[in-house]
ROSE-344096 format. One record per atom (N, C-alpha, C): residue in three letters; atom name; residue number from 0; y, z, x. Coordinates in nm, 4 decimals. Example, Ala and Ser with C-alpha at 12.3 -4.5 7.8 and 13.67 -1.06 7.14 Angstrom:
REM ROSE-344096
SITE, ALA, N, 0, -0.5690, 0.7800, 1.3190
SITE, ALA, CA, 0, -0.4500, 0.7800, 1.2300
SITE, ALA, C, 0, -0.3300, 0.7800, 1.3200
SITE, SER, N, 1, -0.2250, 0.7080, 1.2850
SITE, SER, CA, 1, -0.1060, 0.7140, 1.3670
SITE, SER, C, 1, 0.0030, 0.7870, 1.2900
END
This chain:
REM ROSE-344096
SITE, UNK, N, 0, 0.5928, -3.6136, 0.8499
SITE, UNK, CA, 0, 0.6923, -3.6976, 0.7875
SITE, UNK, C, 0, 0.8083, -3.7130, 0.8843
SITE, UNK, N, 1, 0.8590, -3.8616, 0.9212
SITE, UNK, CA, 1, 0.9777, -3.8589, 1.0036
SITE, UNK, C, 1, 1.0573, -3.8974, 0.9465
SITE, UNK, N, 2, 1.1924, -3.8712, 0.9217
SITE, UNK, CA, 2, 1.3151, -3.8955, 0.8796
SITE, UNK, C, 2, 1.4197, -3.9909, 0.9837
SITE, UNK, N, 3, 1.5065, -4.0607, 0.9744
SITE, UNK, CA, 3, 1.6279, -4.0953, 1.0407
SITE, UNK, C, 3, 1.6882, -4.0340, 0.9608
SITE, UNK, N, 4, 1.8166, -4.0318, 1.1086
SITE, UNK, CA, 4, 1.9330, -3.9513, 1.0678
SITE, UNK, C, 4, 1.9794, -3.9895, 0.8986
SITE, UNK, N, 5, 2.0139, -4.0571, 0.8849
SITE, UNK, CA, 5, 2.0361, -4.1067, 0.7985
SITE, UNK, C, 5, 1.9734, -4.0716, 0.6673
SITE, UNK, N, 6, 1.8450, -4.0321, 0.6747
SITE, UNK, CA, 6, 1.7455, -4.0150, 0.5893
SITE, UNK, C, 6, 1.7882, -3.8651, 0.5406
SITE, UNK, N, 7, 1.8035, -3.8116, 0.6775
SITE, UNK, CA, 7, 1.8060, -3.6735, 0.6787
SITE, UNK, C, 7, 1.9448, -3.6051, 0.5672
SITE, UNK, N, 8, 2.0720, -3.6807, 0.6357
SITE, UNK, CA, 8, 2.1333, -3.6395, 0.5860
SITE, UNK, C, 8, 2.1768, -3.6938, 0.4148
SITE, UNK, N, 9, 2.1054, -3.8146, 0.4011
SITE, UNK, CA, 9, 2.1230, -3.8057, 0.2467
SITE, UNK, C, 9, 2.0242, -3.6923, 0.1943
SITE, UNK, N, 10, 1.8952, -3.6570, 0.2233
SITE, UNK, CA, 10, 1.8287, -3.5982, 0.1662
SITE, UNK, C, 10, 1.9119, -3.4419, 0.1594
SITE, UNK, N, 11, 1.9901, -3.4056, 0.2760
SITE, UNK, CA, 11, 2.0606, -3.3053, 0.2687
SITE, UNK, C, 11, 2.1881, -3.2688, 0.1168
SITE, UNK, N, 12, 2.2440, -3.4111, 0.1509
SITE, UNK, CA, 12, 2.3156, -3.4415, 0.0376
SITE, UNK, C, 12, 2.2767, -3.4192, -0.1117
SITE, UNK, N, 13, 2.1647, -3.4560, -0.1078
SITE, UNK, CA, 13, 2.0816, -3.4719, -0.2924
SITE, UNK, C, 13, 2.0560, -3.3325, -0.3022
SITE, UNK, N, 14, 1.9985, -3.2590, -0.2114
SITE, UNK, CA, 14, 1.9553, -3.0935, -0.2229
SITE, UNK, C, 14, 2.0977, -2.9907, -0.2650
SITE, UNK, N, 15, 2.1619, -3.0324, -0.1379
SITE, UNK, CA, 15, 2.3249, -2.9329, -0.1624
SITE, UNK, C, 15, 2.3834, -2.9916, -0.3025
SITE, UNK, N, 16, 2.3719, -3.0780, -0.3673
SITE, UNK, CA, 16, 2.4220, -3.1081, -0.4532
SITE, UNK, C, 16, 2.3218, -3.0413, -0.6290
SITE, UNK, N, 17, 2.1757, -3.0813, -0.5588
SITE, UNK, CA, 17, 2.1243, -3.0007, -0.6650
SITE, UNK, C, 17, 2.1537, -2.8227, -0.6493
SITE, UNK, N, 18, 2.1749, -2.7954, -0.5307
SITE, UNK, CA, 18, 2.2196, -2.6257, -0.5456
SITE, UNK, C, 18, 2.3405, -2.6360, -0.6238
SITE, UNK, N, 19, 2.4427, -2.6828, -0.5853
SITE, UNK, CA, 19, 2.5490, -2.6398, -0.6424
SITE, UNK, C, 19, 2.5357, -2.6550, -0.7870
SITE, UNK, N, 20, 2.4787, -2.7274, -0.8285
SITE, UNK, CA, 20, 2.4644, -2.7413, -0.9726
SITE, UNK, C, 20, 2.4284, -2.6431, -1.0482
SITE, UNK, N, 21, 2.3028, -2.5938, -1.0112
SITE, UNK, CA, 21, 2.2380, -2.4525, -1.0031
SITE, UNK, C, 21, 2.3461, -2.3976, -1.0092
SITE, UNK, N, 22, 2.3826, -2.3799, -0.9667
SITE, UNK, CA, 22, 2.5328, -2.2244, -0.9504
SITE, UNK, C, 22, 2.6325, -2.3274, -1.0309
SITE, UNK, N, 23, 2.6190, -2.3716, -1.1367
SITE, UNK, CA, 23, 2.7148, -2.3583, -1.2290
SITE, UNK, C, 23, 2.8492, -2.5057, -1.2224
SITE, UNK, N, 24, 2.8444, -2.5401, -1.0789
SITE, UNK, CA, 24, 2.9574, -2.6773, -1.0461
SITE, UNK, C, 24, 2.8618, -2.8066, -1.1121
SITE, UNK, N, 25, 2.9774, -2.8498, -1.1821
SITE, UNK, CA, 25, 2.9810, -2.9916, -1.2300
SITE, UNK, C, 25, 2.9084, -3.0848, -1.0928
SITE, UNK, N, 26, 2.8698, -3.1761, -1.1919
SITE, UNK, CA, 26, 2.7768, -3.3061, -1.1341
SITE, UNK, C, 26, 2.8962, -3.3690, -1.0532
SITE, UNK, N, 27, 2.9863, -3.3985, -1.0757
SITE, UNK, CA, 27, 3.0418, -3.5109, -0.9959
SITE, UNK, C, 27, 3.1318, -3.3991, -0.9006
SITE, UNK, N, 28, 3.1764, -3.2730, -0.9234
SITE, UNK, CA, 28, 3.2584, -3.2019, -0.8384
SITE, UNK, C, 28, 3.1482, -3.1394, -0.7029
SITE, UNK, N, 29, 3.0175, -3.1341, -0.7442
SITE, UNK, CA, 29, 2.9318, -3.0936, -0.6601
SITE, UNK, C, 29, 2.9045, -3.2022, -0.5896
SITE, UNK, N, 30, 2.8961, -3.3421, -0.6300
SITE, UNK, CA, 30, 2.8746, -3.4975, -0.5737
SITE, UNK, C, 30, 2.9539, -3.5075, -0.4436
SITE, UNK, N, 31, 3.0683, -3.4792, -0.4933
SITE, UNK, CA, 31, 3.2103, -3.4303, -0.4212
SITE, UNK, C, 31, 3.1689, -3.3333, -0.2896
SITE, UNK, N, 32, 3.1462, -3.2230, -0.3037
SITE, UNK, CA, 32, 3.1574, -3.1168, -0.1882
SITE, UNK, C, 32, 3.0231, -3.1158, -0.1210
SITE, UNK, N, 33, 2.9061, -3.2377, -0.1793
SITE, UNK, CA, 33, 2.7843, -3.2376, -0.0703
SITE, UNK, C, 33, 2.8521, -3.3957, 0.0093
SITE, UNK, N, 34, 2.8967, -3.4729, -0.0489
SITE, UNK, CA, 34, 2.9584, -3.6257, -0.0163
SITE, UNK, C, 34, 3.0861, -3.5679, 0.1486
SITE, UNK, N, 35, 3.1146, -3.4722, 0.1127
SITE, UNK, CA, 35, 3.2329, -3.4192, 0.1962
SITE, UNK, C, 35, 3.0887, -3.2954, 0.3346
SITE, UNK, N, 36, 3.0761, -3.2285, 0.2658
SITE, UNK, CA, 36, 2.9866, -3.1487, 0.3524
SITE, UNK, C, 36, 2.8693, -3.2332, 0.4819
SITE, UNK, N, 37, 2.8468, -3.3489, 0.4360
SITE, UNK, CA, 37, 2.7215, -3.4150, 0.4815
SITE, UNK, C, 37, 2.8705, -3.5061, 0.6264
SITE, UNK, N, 38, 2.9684, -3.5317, 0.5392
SITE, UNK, CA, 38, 3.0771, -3.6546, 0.5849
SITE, UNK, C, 38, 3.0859, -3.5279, 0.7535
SITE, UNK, N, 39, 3.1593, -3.4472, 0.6843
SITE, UNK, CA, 39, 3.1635, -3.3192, 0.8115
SITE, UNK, C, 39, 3.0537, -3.2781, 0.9118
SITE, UNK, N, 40, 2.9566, -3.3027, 0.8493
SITE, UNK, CA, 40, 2.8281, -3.3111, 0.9494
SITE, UNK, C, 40, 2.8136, -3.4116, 1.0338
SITE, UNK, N, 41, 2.8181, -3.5136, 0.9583
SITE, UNK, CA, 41, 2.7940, -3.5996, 1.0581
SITE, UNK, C, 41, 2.9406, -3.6272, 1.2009
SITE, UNK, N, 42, 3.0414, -3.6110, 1.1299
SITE, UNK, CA, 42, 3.1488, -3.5983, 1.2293
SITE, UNK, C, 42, 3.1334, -3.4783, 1.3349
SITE, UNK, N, 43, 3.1201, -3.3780, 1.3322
SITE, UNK, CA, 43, 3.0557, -3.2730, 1.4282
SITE, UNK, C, 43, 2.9316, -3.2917, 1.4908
SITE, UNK, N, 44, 2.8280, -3.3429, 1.4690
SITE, UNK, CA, 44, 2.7101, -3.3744, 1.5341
SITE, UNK, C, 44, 2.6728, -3.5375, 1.5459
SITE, UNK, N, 45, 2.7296, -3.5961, 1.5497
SITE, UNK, CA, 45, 2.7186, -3.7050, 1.5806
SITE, UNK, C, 45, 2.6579, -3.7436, 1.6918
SITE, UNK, N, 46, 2.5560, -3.7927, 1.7503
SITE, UNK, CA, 46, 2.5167, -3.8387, 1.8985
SITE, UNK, C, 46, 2.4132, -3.7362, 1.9176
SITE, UNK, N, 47, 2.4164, -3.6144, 1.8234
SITE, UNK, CA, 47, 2.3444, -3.5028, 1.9202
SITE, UNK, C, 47, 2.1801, -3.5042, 1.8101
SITE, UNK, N, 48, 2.1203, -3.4230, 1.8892
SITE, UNK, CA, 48, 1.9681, -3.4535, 1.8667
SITE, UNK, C, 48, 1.9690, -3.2971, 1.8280
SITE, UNK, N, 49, 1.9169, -3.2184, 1.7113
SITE, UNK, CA, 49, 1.8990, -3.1076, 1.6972
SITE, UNK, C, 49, 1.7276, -3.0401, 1.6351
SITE, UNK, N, 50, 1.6994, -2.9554, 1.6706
SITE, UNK, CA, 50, 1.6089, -2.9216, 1.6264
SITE, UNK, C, 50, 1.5905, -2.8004, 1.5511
SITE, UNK, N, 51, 1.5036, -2.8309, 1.3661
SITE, UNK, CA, 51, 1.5600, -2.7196, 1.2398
SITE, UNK, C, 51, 1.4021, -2.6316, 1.2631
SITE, UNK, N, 52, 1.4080, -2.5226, 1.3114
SITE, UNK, CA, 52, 1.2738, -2.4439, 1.3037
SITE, UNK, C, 52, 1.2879, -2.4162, 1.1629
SITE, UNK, N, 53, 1.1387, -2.3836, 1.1421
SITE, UNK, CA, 53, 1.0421, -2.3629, 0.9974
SITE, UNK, C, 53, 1.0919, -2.2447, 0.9265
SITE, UNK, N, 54, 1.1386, -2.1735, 1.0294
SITE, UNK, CA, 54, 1.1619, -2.0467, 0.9943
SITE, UNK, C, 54, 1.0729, -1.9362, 1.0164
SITE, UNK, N, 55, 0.9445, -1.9491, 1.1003
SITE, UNK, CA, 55, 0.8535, -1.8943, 1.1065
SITE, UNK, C, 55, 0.8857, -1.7517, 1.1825
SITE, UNK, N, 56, 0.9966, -1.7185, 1.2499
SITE, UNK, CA, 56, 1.0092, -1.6211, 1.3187
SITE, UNK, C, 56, 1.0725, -1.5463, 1.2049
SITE, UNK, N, 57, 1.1445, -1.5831, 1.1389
SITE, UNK, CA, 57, 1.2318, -1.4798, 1.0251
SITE, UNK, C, 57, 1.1304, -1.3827, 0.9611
SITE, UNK, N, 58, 0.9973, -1.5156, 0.9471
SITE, UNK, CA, 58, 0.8946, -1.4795, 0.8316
SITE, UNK, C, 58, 0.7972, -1.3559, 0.8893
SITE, UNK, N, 59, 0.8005, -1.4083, 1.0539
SITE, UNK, CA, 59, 0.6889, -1.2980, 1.1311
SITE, UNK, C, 59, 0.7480, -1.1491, 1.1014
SITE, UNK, N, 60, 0.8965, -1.1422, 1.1558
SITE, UNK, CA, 60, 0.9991, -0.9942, 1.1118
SITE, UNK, C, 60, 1.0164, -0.9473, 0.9956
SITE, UNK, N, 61, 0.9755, -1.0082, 0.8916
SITE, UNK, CA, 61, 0.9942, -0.9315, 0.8004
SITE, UNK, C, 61, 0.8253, -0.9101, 0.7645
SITE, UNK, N, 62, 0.7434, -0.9535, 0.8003
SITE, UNK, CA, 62, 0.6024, -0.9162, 0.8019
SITE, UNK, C, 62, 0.5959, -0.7901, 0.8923
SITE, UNK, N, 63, 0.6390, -0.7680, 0.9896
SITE, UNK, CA, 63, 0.6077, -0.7086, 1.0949
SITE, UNK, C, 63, 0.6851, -0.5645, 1.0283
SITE, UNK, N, 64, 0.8336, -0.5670, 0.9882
SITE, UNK, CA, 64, 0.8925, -0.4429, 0.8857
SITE, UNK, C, 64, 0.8022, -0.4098, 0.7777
SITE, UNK, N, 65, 0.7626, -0.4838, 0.6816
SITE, UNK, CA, 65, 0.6443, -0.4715, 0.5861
SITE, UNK, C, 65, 0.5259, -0.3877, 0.6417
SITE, UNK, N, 66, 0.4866, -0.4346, 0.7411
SITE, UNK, CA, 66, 0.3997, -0.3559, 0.7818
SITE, UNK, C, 66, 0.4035, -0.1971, 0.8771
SITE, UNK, N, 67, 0.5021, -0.2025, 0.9457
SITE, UNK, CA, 67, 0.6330, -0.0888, 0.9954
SITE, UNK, C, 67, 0.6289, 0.0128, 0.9028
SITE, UNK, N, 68, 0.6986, -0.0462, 0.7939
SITE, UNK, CA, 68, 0.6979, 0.0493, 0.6831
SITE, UNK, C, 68, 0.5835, 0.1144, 0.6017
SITE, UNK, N, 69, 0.5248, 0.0320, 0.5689
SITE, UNK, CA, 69, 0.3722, 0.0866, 0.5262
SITE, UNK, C, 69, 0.2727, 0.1576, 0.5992
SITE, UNK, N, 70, 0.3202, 0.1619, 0.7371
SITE, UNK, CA, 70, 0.2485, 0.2059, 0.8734
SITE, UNK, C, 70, 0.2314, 0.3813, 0.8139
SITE, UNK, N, 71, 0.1128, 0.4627, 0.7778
SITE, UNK, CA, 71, 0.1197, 0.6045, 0.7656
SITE, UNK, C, 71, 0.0298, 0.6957, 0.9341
SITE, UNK, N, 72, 0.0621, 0.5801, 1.0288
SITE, UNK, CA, 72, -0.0353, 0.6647, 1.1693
SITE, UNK, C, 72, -0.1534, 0.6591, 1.1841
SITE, UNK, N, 73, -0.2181, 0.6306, 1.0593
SITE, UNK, CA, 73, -0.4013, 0.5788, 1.0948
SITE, UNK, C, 73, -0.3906, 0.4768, 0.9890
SITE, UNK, N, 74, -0.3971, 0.3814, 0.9376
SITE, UNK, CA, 74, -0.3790, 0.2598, 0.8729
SITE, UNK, C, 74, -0.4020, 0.1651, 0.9118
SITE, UNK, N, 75, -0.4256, 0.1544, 1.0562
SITE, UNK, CA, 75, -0.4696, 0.0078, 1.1000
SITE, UNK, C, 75, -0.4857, -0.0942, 1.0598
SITE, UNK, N, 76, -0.6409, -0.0329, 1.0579
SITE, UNK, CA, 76, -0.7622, -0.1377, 0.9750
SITE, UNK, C, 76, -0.6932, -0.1741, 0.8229
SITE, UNK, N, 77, -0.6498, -0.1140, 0.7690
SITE, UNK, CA, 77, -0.5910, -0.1355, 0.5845
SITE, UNK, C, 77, -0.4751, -0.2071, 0.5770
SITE, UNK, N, 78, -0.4368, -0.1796, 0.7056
SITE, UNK, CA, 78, -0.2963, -0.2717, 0.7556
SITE, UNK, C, 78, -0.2874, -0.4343, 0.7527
SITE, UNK, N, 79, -0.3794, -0.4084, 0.8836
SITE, UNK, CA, 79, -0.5087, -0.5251, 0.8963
SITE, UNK, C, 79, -0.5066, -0.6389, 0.8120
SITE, UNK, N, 80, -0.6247, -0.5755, 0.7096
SITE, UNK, CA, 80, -0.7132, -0.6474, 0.6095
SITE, UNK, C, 80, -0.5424, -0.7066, 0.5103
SITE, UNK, N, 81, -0.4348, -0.6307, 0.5164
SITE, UNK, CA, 81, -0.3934, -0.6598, 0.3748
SITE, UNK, C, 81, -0.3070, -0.7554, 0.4257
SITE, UNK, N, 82, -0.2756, -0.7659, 0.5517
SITE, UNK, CA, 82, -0.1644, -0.8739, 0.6043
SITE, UNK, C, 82, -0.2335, -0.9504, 0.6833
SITE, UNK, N, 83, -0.3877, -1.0007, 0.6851
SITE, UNK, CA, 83, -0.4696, -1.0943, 0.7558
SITE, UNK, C, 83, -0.4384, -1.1158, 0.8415
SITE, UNK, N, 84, -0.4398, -1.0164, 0.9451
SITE, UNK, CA, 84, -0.3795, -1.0184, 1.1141
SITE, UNK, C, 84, -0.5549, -0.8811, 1.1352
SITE, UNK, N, 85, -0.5497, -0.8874, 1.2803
SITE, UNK, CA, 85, -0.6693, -0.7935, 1.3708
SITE, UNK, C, 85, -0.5971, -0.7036, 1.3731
SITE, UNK, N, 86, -0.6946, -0.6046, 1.3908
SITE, UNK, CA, 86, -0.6547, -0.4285, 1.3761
SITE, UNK, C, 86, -0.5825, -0.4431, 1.5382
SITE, UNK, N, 87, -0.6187, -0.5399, 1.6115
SITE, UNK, CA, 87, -0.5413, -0.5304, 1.7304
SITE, UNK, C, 87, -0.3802, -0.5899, 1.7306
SITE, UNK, N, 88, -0.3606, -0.6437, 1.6172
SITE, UNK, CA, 88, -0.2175, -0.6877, 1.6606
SITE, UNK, C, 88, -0.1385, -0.6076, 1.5376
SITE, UNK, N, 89, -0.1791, -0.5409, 1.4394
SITE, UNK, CA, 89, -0.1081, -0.4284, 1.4304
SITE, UNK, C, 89, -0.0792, -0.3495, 1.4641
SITE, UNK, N, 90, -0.1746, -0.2844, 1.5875
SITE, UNK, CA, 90, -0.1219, -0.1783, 1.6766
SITE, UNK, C, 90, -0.0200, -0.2222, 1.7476
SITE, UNK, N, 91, -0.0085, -0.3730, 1.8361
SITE, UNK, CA, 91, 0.1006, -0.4267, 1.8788
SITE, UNK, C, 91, 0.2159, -0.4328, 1.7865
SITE, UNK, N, 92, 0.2154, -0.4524, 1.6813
SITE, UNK, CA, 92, 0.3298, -0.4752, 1.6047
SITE, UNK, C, 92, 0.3776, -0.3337, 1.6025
SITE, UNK, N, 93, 0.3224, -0.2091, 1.5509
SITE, UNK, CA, 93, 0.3626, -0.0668, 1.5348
SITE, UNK, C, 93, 0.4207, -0.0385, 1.6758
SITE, UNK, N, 94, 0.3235, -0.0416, 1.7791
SITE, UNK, CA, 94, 0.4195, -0.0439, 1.9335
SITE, UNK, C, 94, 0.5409, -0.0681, 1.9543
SITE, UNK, N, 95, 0.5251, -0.2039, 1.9328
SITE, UNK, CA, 95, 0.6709, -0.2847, 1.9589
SITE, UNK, C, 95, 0.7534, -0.2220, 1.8475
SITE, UNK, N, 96, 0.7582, -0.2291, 1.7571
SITE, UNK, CA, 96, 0.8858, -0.1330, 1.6068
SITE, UNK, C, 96, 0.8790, -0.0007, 1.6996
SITE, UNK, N, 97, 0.7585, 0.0753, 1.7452
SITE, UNK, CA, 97, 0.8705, 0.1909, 1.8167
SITE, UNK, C, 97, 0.8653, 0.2275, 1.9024
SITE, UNK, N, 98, 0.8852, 0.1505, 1.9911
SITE, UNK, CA, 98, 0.9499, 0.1740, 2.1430
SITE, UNK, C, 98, 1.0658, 0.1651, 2.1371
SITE, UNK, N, 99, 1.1822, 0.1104, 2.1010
SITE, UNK, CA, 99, 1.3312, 0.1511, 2.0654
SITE, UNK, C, 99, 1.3556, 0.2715, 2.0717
SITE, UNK, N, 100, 1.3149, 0.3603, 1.9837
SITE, UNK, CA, 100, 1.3246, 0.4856, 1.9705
SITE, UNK, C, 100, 1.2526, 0.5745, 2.0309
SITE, UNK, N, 101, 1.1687, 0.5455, 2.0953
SITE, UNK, CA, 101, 1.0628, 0.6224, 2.2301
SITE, UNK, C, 101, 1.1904, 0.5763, 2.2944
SITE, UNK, N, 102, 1.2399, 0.4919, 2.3670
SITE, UNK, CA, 102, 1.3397, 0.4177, 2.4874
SITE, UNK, C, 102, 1.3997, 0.5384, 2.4273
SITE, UNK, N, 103, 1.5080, 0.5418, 2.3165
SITE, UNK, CA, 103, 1.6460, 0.6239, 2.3251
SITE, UNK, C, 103, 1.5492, 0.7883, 2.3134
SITE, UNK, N, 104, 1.4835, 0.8057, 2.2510
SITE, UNK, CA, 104, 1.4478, 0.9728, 2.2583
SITE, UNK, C, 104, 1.4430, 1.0220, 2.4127
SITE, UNK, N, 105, 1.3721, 0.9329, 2.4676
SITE, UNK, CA, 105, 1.3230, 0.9469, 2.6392
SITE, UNK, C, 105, 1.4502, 1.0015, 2.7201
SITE, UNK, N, 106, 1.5496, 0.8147, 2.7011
SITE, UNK, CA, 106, 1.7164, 0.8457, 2.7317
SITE, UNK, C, 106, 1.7594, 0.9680, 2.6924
SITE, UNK, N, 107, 1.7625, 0.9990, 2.5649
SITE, UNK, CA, 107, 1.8784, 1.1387, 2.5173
SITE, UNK, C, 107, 1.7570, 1.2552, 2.5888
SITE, UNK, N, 108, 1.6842, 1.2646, 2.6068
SITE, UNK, CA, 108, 1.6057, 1.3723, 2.6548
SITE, UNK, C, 108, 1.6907, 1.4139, 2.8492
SITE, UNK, N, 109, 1.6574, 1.2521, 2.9207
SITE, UNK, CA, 109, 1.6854, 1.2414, 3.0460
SITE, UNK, C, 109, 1.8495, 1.2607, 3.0490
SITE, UNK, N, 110, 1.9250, 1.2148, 2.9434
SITE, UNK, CA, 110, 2.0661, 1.2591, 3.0045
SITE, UNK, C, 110, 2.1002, 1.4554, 2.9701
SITE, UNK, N, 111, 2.0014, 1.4382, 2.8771
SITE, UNK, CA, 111, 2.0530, 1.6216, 2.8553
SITE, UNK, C, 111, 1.9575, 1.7228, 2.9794
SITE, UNK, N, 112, 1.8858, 1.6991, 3.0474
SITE, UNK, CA, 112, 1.8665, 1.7227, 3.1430
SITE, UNK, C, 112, 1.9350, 1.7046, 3.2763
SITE, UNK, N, 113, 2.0642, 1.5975, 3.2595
SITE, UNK, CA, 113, 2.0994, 1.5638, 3.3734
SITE, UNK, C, 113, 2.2193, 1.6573, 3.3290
SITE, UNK, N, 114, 2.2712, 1.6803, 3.2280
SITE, UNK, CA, 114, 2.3712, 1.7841, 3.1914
SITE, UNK, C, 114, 2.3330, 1.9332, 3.2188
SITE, UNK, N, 115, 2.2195, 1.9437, 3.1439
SITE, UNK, CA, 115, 2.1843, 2.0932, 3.1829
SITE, UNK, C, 115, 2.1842, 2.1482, 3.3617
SITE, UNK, N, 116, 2.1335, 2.0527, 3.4224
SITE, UNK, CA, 116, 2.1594, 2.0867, 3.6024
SITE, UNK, C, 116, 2.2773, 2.0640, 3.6248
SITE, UNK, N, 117, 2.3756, 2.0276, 3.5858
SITE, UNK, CA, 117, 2.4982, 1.9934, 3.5883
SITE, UNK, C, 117, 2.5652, 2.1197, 3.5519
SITE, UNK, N, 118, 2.5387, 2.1793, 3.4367
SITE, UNK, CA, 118, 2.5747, 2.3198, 3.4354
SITE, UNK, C, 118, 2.5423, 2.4307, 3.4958
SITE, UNK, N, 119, 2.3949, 2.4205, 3.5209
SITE, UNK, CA, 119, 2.3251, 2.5213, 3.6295
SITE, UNK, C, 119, 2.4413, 2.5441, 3.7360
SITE, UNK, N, 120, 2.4713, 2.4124, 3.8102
SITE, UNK, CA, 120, 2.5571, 2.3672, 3.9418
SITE, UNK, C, 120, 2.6807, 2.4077, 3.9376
SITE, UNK, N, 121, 2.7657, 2.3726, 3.8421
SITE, UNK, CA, 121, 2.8869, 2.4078, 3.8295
SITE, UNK, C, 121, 2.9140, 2.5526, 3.7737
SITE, UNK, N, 122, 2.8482, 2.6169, 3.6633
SITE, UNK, CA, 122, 2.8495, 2.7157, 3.6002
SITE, UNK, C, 122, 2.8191, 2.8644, 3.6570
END
């Protein structure tokens, strides 16, 4: 489906206006603050070409925590099957969630070693 600008931002307009409604603001005061919100948009982006992702990365991270969390160390495969991904890219996903904390355990390990010879030396 392609939109013009134009398209876009009334359709923006009719939506923000059905939210606000939802939450309780009057029809014509909400008419009001999407009529003003859309007016402000277009004065700030005017000329410029933008592009709205799907959101698909938000959706991968909180899949990837979901599965993080449910992670019990042999789960793979159950991992797997229940979030329709390969027993191979859950192991990638568990990897990647913890290497952060492999990185800093490693770090706090290597600087308290660099302290302890430090005391050897001076002490």
């Amino acid at each position: 489906m392609s939109f013009d600008a134009d398209d876009l931002l009334e359709d923006a307009a009719v939506k923000l206006q059905a939210l606000l409604v939802s939450h309780g603001i009057g029809l014509e005061k909400s008419a009001d603050i999407a009529v003003e919100v859309v007016a402000g948009l277009r004065a700030h982006w005017a000329g410029q070409s933008f592009y709205v992702p799907q959101g698909a990365s938000a959706k991968r991270q909180k899949r990837d925590l979901a599965i993080f969390s449910e992670f019990n160390g042999k789960n793979y495969g159950e991992l797997a099957m229940g979030h329709g991904l390969s027993e191979m890219r859950v192991r990638q996903i568990v990897w990647r969630m913890t290497r952060p904390a492999q990185d800093k355990a490693q770090e706090e390990a290597r600087l308290a070693a660099i302290a302890e010879r430090h005391r050897k030396t001076v002490g």
